[in-house]
C-alpha positions in Angstrom: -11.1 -10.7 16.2 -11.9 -7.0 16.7 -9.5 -4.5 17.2 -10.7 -1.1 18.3 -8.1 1.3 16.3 -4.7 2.5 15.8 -3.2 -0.6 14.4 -0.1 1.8 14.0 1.5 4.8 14.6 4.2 5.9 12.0 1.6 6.9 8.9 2.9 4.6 7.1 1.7 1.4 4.2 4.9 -0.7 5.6 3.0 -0.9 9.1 -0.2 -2.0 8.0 1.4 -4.8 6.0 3.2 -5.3 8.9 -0.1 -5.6 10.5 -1.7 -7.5 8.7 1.4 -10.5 8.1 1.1 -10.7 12.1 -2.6 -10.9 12.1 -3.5 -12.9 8.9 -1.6 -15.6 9.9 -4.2 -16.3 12.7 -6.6 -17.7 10.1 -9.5 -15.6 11.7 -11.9 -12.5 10.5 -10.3 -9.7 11.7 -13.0 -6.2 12.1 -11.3 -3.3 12.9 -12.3 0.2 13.7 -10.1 3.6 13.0 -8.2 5.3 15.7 -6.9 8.7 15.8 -3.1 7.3 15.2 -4.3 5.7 12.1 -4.9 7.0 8.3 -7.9 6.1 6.8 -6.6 5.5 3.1 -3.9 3.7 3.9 -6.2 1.6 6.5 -9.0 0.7 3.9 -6.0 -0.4 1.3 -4.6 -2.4 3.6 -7.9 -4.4 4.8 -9.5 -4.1 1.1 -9.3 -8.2 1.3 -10.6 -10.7 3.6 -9.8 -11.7 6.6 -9.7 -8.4 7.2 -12.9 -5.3 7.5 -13.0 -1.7 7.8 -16.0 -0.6 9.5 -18.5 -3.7 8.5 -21.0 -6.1 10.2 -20.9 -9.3 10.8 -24.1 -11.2 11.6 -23.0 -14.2 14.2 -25.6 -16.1 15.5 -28.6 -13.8 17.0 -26.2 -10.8 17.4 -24.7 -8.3 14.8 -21.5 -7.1 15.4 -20.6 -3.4 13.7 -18.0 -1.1 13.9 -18.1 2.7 13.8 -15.3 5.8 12.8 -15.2 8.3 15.8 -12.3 10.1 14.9 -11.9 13.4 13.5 -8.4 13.8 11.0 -6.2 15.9 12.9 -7.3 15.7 16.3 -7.2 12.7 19.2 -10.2 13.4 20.3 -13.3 11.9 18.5 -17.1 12.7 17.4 -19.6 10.9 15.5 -20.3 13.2 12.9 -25.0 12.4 11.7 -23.9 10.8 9.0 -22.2 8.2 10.9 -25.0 8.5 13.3 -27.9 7.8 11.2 -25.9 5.1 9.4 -25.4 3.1 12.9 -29.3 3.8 13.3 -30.2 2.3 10.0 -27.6 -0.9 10.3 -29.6 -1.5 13.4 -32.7 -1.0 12.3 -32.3 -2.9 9.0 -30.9 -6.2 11.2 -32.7 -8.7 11.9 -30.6 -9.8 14.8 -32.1 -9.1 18.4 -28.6 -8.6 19.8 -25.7 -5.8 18.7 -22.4 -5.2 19.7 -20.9 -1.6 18.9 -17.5 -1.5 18.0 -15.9 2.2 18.2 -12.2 3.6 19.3 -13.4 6.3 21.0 -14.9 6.8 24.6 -18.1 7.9 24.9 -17.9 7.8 28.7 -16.0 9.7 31.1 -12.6 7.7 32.3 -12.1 10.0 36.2 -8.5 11.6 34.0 -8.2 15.0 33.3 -6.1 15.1 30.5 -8.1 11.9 29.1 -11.3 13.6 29.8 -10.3 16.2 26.6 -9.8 13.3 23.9 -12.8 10.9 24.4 -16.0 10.9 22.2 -17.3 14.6 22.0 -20.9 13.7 21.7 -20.6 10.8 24.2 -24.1 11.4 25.4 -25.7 11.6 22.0 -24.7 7.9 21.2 -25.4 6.5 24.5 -29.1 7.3 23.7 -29.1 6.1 20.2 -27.9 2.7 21.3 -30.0 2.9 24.4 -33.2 3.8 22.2 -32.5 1.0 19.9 -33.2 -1.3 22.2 -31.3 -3.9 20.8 -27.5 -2.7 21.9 -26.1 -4.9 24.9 -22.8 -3.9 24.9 -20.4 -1.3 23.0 -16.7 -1.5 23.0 -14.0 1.0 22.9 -10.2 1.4 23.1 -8.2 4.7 23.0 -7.7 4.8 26.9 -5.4 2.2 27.6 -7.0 1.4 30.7 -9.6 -1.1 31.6 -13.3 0.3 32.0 -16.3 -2.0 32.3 -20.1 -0.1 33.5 -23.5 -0.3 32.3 -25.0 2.8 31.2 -28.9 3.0 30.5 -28.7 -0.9 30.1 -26.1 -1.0 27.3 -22.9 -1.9 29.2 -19.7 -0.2 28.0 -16.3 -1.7 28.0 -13.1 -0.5 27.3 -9.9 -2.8 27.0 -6.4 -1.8 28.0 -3.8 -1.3 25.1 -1.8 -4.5 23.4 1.1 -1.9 24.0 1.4 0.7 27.1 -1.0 1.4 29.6 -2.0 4.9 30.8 -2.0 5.6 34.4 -5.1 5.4 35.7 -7.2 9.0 36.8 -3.9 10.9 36.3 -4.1 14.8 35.6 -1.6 14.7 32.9 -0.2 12.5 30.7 1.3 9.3 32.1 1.9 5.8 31.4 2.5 3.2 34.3 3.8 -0.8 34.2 0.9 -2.6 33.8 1.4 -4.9 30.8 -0.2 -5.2 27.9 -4.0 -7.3 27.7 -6.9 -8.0 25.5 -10.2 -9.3 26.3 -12.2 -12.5 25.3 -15.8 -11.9 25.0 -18.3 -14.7 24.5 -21.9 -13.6 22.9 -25.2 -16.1 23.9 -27.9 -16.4 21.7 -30.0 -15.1 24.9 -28.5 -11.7 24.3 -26.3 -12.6 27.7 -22.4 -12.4 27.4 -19.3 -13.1 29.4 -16.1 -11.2 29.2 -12.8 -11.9 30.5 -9.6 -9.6 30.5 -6.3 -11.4 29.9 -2.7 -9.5 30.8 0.4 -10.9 29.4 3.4 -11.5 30.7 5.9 -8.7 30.5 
């Protein structure tokens, strides 16, 4: 399981345990990511212990799967600050897997909203090139939006997943949520660097 950032929202230790009772119980490696809403001390204390991973690789099969911190403390817009940069080039580089999936919370595309627009992932541009360049990125994943989003840029293709919570309304100017219900996404990696996705809403 991956899960692309702000496992909570009140700052608090008694969330993450929360967390992680809800999600431990599923008996499966569980990789997450930072999001703006979280705390990164807190986080890493919380997932010090398996099943659960802060920011690591996993090798499965012929792909390598690694998450990424875009966020910047104090703000809900992100950036990928070099050093996280050249350490995504060198876990890259240093695999020996043909195939990598990018896990990140932010954005680094466009989503049509205005007020959205200001909170994705400041240098969007500069890490669609790195991961382009690689030539080993298929596909990078994101959250943040809570909106669905699925486009190939540069031959990487970039998906974002809707929130297991509220949804934002879609190209609004300001903020607003709307009644879609929550969703997450099954995604199915082939050994031919090929995958399948599929986007599941629950029942409200």
């Amino acid at each position: 399981m991956v899960v692309t950032g702000d496992l909570i929202q009140d700052d608090s230790a008694g969330a993450y345990k929360h967390f992680c009772d809800l999600l431990g119980a599923l008996g499966l490696p569980v990789h997450c990511v930072p999001g703006n809403h979280d705390i990164r001390a807190l986080m890493r204390e919380a997932l010090a212990d398996p099943p659960f991973h802060y920011c690591e690789s996993v090798q499965a099969g012929t792909w390598l799967i690694t998450g990424i911190d875009s966020c910047v403390t104090g703000q809900a817009g992100g950036d990928l600050d070099e050093s996280e940069l050249a350490r995504l080039d060198a876990t890259i580089a240093g695999s020996n897997e043909p195939n990598v999936m990018v896990c990140l919370h932010h954005p680094p595309v466009p989503m049509g909203s205005k007020w959205l627009d200001t909170v994705g992932l400041d240098n969007g541009a500069e890490f669609l090139h790195r991961v382009a360049a690689s030539g080993k990125v298929r596909l990078a994943i994101f959250g943040h939006v809570h909106q669905p989003y699925d486009a190939d840029h540069g031959g990487v293709r970039i998906i974002g997943t809707p929130s297991t919570c509220r949804q934002f309304a879609r190209g609004s100017d300001e903020f607003a949520v709307d009644d879609t219900p929550p969703a997450y996404r099954r995604i199915s990696l082939h050994a031919d660097g090929s995958f399948e996705h599929e986007l599941i809403w629950l029942e409200k």
